[in-house]
C-alpha positions as CSV (number, residue, x, y, z in Angstrom):
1,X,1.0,-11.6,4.3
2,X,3.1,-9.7,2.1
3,X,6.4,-6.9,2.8
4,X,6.9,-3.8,0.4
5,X,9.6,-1.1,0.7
6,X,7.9,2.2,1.3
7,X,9.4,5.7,-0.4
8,X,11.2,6.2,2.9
9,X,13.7,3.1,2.8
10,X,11.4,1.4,5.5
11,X,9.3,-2.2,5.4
12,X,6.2,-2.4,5.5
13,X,3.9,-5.7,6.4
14,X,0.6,-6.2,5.7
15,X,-1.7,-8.9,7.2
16,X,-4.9,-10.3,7.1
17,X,-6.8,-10.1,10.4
18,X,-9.7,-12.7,9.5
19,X,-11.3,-12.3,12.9
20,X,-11.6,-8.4,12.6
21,X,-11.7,-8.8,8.4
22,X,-9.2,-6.3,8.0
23,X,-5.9,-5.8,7.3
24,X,-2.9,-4.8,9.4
25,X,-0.3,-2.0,7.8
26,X,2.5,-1.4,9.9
27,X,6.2,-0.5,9.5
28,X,8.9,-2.9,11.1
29,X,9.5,0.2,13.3
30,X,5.9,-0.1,14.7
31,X,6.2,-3.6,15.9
32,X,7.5,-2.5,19.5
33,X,4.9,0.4,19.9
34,X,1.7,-0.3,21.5
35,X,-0.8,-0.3,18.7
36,X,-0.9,-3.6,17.8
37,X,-1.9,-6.6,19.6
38,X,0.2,-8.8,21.9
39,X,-0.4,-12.0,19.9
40,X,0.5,-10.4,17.0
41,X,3.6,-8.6,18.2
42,X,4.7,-12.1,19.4
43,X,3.9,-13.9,16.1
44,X,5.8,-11.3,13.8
45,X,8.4,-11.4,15.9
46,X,8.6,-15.1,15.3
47,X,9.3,-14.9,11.6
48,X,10.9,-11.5,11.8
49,X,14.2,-12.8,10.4
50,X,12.5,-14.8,7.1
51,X,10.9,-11.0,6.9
52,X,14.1,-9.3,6.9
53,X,15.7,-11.9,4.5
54,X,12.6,-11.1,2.5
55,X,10.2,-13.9,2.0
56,X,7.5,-12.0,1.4
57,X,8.9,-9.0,-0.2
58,X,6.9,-7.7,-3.4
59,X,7.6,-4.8,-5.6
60,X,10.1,-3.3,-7.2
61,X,13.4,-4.5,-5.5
62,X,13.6,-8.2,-4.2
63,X,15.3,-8.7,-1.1
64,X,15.7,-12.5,-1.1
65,X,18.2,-13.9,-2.2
């Protein structure tokens, strides 16, 4: 898994589906809406505050502190 800003001030989180093998790219925004799974939804919701603080945050401007 990995975060990155996108041009629009947004986060974006990619993930590796290794049952589909594929990846997921969605914005934080899109974690309520109805395109992803439920497991997933539940799972990133789970860590969603070590995302925000920026754990796995890569490119130009680190979040974590």
């Amino acid at each position: 898994m990995l975060t990155k800003s996108t041009p629009t001030g947004n986060t974006e989180i990619h993930i590796m589906d290794w049952k589909q093998g594929g990846i997921w790219r969605f914005t934080i925004d899109e974690i309520d809406g109805d395109k992803l799974p439920p497991a997933l939804v539940e799972y990133i919701n789970g860590i969603l505050p070590d995302i925000k603080d920026g754990r796995w945050h890569y490119g130009t401007f680190t979040i974590r502190k």
